[in-house]
C-alpha positions in Angstrom: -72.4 -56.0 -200.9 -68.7 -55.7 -201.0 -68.8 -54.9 -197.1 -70.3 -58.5 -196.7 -67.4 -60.4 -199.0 -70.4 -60.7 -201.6 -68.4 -61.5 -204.8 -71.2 -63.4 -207.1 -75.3 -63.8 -206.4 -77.8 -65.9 -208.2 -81.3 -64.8 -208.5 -83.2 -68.2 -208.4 -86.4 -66.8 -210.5 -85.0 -63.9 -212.1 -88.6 -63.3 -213.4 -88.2 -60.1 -216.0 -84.6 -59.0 -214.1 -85.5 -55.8 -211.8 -82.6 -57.3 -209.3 -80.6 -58.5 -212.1 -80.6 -55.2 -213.9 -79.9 -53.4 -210.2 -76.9 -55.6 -209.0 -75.4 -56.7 -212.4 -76.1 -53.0 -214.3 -76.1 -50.2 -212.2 -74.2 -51.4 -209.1 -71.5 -54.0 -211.7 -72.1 -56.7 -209.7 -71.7 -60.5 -211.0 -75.1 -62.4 -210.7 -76.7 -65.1 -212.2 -80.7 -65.3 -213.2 -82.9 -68.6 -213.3 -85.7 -68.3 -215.0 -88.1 -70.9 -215.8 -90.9 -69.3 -218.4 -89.6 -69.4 -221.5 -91.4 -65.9 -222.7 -90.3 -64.2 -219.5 -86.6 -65.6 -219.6 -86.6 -64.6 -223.3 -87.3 -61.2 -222.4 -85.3 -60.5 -219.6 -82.4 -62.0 -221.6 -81.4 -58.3 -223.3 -79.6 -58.0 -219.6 -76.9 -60.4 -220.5 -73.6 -58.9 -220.2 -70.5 -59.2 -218.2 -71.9 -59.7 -215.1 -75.1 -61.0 -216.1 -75.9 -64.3 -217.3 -79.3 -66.2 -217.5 -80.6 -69.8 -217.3 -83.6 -70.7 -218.7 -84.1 -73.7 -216.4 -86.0 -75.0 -213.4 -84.5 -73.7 -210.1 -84.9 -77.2 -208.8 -82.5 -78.7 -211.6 -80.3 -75.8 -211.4 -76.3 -76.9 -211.0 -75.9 -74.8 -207.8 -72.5 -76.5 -207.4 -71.0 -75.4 -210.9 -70.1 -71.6 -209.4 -69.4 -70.6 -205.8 -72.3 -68.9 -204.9 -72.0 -66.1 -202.3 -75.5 -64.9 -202.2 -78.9 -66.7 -203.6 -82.4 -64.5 -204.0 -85.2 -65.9 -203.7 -88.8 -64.2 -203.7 -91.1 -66.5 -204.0 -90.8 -68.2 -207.0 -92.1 -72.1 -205.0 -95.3 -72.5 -203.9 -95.0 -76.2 -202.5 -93.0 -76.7 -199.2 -91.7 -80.2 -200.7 -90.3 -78.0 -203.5 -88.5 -75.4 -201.0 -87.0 -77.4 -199.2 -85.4 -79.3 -202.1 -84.1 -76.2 -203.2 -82.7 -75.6 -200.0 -81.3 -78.6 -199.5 -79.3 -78.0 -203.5 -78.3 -74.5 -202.1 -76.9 -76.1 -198.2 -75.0 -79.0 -200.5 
């Protein structure tokens, strides 16, 4: 990641945190988990430290704007196209 000029990554459905824990824990890199279920964001919240923080919100409603994003991760977490490309649109604004 430092090769690429990667300097801060948000994980758009974090889910339980297997990339958070990997990039944020045991590679100290600074990224940011959304995650919308509240049981699933409530556990994966026991990642939060320096370089990990995370939102318990919709991905769609996200402020993508408040941090200068370098990298976003997403795998999956949108099943309509309407939706994806909304999210898009956030992440190209």
């Amino acid at each position: 990641m430092i090769k690429n000029n990667i300097k801060y990554t948000c994980d758009l459905g974090s889910g339980y945190g297997k990339i958070l824990y990997y990039l944020g824990v045991l590679n100290n890199f600074k990224i940011d988990g959304v995650e919308l279920q509240k049981e699933i964001f409530l556990e994966s919240r026991s990642l939060d430290n320096d370089n990990i923080k995370i939102f318990n919100q919709n991905i769609l409603e996200f402020d993508l704007s408040s941090i200068k994003y370098d990298l976003f991760i997403i795998n999956d977490p949108l099943k309509k196209t309407d939706d994806l490309n909304k999210l898009i649109l956030n992440i190209k604004d």
